[in-house]
C-alpha positions in Angstrom: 0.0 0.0 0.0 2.4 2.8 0.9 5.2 1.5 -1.7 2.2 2.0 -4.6 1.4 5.7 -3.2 5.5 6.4 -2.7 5.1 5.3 -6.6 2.2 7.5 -7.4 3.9 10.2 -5.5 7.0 9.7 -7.8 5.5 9.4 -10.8 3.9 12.9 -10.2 7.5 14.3 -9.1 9.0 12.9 -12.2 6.2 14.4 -14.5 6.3 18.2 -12.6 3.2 18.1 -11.4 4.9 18.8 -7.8 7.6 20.6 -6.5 9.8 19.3 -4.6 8.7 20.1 -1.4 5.3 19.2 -2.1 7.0 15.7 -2.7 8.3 15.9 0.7 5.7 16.7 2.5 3.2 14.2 0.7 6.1 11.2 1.1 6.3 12.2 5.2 2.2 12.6 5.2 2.2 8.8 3.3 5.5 7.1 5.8 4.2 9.0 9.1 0.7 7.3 8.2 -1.1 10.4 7.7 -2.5 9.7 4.5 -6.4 9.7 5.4 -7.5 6.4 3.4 -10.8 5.3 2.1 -12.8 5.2 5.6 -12.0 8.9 5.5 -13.1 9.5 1.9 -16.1 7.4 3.2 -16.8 9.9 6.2 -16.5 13.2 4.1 -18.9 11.5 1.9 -21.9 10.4 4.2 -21.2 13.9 5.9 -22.1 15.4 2.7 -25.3 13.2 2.6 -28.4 15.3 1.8 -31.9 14.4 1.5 -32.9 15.6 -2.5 -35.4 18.2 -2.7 -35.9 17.7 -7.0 -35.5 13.3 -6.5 -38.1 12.6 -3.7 -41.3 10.2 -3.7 -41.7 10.1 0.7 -38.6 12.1 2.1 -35.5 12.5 -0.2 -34.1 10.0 1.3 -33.1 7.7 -2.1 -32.8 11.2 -4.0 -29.9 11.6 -1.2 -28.6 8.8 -1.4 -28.4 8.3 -5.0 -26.1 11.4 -5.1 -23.8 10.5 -2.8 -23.3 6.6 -3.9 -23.7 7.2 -8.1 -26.3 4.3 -7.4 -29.6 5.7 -9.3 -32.4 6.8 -6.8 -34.8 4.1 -8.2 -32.4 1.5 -7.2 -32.0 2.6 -3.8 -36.0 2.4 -3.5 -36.1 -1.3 -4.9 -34.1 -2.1 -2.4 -35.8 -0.3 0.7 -38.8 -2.2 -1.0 -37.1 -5.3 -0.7 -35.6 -5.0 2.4 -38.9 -4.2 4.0 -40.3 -7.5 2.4 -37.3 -9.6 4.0 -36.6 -8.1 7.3 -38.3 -5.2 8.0 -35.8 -3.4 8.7 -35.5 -1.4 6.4 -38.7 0.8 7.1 -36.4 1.8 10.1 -33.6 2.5 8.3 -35.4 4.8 5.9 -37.0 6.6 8.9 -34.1 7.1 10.9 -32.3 8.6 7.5 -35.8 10.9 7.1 -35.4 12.2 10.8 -31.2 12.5 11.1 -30.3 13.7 7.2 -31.1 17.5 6.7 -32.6 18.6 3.2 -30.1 20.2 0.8 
C-alpha cells in the first residue's frame, strides 16, 4: 500500500506536477501514516449526505442517497422495498435517514 502511493507520488514528481517540497511533505504525510485512506473519503462522503429536494417520492431520502453513492435513486427504493419484504428493517432505516439527514 504505501510502496504504490511512494510510486504515485514519484510518478507525479518525475512528471512536474509537484515541486519538490510538495513531494516531501506528501512522502512524510504517506510514511508517518497520515494519509487519510478510504474510511475517511467514506466519512466526508456520508457527511455530505443530503436528502434531494428535485429526486423525492416520501422524504428524499433515495434522492440523497443516489447522489452521494452514483447508485440511481430508483435502485435505492427497490431495495428499501425489498428489504422491508425480507426483514423489516429497512422501514427503520429509511426513517431514521428521514429524521437524522437534513434537506439540501
Amino acid at each position: 500500500m504505501f510502496a504504490d502511493d511512494l510510486d504515485r507520488l514519484s510518478a507525479l514528481h518525475s512528471n512536474g506536477k509537484l515541486s519538490d517540497e510538495e513531494f516531501s511533505r506528501a512522502k512524510a504525510r504517506v510514511l508517518d501514516g497520515q494519509d487519510p485512506g478510504p474510511a475517511a473519503h467514506a466519512a466526508a462522503a456520508m457527511n455530505g449526505l443530503r436528502r434531494s429536494r428535485s429526486n423525492r417520492w416520501i422524504g428524499g431520502v433515495c434522492g440523497g442517497l443516489a447522489r452521494v453513492t452514483g447508485l440511481e435513486a430508483w435502485g435505492w427504493r427497490l431495495l428499501f422495498v425489498l428489504g422491508l419484504f425480507l426483514s423489516g428493517c429497512s422501514l427503520l432505516v429509511y426513517a431514521l435517514l428521514w429524521i437524522f439527514v437534513p434537506n439540501e
